[in-house]
N, C-alpha and C positions, 0 to 999 in steps of 0.2 A: 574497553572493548577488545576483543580477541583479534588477532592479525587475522588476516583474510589465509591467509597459507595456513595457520595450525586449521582453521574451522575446515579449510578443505582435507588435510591430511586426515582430520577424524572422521569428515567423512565419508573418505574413500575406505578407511578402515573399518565402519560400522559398516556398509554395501557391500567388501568383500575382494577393494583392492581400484585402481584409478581403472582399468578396462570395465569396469562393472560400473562404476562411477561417468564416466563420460556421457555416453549416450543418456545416462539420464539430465542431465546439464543442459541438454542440448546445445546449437551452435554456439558460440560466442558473439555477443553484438557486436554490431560496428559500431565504433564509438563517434563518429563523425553523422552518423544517421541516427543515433541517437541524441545527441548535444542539440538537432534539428528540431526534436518533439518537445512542443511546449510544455511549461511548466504544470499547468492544470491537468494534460493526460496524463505526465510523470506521476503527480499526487491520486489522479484516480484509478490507474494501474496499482499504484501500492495499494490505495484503501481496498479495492476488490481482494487484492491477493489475501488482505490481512482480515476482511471482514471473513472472505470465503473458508481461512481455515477454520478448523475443526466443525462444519456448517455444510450443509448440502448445498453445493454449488451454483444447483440448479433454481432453488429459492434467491441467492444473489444473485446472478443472474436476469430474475425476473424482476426482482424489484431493482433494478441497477438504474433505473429512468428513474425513479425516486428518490434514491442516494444522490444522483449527480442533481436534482432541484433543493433538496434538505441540505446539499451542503457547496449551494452556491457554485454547482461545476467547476468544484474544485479548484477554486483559482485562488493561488497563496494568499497575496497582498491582500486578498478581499477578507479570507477567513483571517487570519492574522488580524484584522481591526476588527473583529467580531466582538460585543462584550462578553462574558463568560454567563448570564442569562441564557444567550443564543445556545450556548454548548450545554447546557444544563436543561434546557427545552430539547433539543434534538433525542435524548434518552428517553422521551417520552412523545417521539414521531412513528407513527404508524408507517413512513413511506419506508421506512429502514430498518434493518436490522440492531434493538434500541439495549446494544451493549456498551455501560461508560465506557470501559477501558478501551474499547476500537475507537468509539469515539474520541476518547481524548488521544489514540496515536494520530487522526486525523491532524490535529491542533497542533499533535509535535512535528508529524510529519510534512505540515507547509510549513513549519519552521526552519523546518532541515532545506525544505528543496529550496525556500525564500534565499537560504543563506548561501550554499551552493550554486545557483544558479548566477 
């Protein structure tokens, strides 16, 4: 995985320089208000971000009450003992947007937070 410094240097160089770059970054979190939000919003912030690109927003957005019942409101420990049936049924749930590969970052992604947190 790339250092967090090169992927910002490139890019503030594809944008046209770090004053061009900032404001799109917006603020910086607090990292003490963030450490405070549970693990289940962290994993369902990511999934939105990751289901919503390349996706009209607006469609996630709608159906996001359906994502959060299809994938158990995101709550690590729970999908993590999920059997792989379970994730292999979800590509063929109507309440979601029913792409494997989002799907399976779902899978890696409460692995990451299970393990971090």
């Amino acid at each position: 995985m790339l250092d967090f410094q090169k992927i910002h240097a490139r890019a503030a160089k594809r944008k046209g320089g770090e004053a061009v770059l900032a404001p799109l970054l917006g603020p910086a979190p607090d990292n003490k208000a963030v450490a405070k939000v549970p693990d289940d919003r962290i994993l369902s912030t990511i999934a939105e971000r990751i289901f919503a690109a390349g996706f009209v927003w607006r469609v996630i957005e709608q159906k996001w009450p359906g994502f959060e019942e299809a994938f158990l409101g995101f709550e690590p420990k729970r999908l993590l003992f999920q059997p792989d049936d379970f994730w292999h049924e979800l590509a063929s749930d109507s309440r979601i947007v029913r792409n494997p590969q989002k799907i399976r970052s779902v899978r890696d992604n409460a692995a990451f937070v299970d393990r971090v947190s």
